[in-house]
VMD Tcl script that draws the C-alpha trace (Angstrom):
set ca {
  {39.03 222.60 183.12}
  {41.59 221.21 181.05}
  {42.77 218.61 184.15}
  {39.18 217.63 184.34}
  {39.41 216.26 180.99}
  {42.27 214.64 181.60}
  {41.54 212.81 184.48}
  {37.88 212.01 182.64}
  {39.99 210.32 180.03}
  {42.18 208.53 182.50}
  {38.90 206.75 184.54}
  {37.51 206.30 180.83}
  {40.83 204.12 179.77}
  {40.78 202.75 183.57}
  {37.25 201.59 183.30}
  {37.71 199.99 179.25}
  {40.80 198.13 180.58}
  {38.68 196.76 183.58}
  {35.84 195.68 181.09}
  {38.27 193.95 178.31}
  {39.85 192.43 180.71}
  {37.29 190.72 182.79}
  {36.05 189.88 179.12}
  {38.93 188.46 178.11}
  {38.45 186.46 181.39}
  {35.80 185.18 180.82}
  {35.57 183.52 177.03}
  {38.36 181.32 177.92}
  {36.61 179.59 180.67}
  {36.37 175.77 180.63}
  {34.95 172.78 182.70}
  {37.00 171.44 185.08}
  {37.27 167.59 184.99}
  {37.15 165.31 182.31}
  {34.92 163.57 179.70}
  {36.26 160.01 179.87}
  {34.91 157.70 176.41}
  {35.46 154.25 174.58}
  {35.53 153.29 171.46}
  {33.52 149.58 170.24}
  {36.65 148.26 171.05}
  {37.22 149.20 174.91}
  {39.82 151.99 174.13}
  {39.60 154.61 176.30}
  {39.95 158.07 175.50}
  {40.31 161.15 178.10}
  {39.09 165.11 176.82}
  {41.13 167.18 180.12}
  {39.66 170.07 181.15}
  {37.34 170.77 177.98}
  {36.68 174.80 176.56}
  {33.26 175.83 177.38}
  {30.88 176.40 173.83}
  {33.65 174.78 171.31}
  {33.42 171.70 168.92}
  {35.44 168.85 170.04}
  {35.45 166.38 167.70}
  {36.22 162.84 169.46}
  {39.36 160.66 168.56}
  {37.20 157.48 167.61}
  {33.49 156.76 167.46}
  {32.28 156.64 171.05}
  {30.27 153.26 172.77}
  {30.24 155.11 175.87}
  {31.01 158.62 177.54}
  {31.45 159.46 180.99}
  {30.92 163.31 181.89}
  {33.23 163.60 184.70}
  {33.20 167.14 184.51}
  {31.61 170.43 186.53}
  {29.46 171.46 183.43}
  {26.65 170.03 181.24}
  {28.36 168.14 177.84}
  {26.16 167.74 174.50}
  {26.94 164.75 172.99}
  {26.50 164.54 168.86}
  {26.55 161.72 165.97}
  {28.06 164.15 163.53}
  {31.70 165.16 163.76}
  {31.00 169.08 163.69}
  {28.43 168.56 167.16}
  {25.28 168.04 164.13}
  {22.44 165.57 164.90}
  {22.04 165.93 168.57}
  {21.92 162.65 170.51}
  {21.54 163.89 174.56}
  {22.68 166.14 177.65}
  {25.00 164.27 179.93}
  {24.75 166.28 183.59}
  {27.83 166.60 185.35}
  {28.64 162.98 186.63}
  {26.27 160.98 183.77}
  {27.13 158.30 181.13}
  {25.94 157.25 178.48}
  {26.27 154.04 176.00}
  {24.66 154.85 172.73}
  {24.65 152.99 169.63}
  {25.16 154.47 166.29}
  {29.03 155.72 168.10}
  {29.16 159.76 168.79}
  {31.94 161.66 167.06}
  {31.66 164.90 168.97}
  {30.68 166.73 172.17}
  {30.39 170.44 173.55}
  {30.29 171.62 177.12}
  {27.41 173.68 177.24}
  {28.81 175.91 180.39}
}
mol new
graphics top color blue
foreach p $ca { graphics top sphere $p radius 0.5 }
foreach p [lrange $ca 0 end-1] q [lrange $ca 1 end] { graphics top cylinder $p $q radius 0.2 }
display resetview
């Protein structure tokens, strides 16, 4: 009886380790590719291989961004992704007036 338990305990730590793991796994996931953008002045500016759900908040005032990514990107006025502009699909641009100042991949 008393191996029993043991070995219940064992597949229960065997089975949490499996599940934290995989979690673990999977939070960190990002878009593969890029999100290429330019400032008013034709600067360009390259995000690599952005974090899936976070705040980036872009180096300059974008004219234009390029999704070159495998994922969806939000693109915001605000620098803390507030006042929602558009969804660029993978493979979209976008020239916008008013100049962006922050995305999130929506993966």
């Amino acid at each position: 009886m008393l191996a029993l338990a043991h070995l219940g305990r064992l597949g229960l730590a065997v089975g949490m380790a499996a599940v934290l793991a995989t979690g673990l796994a999977t939070s960190a996931q990002a878009a593969t590719g890029r999100i290429q953008y330019f400032d008013v002045n034709g600067q360009e500016f390259l995000i690599t291989d952005p974090p899936d759900n976070v705040c980036l908040t872009l180096q300059a005032r974008a004219s234009t961004i390029d999704n070159e990514t495998n994922k969806s990107v939000n693109v915001y006025l605000g620098t803390a992704c507030n006042t929602f502009v558009t969804t660029l699909e993978p493979g979209r641009a976008v020239a916008h007036v008013g100049g962006p100042q922050s995305v999130r991949v929506i993966g």
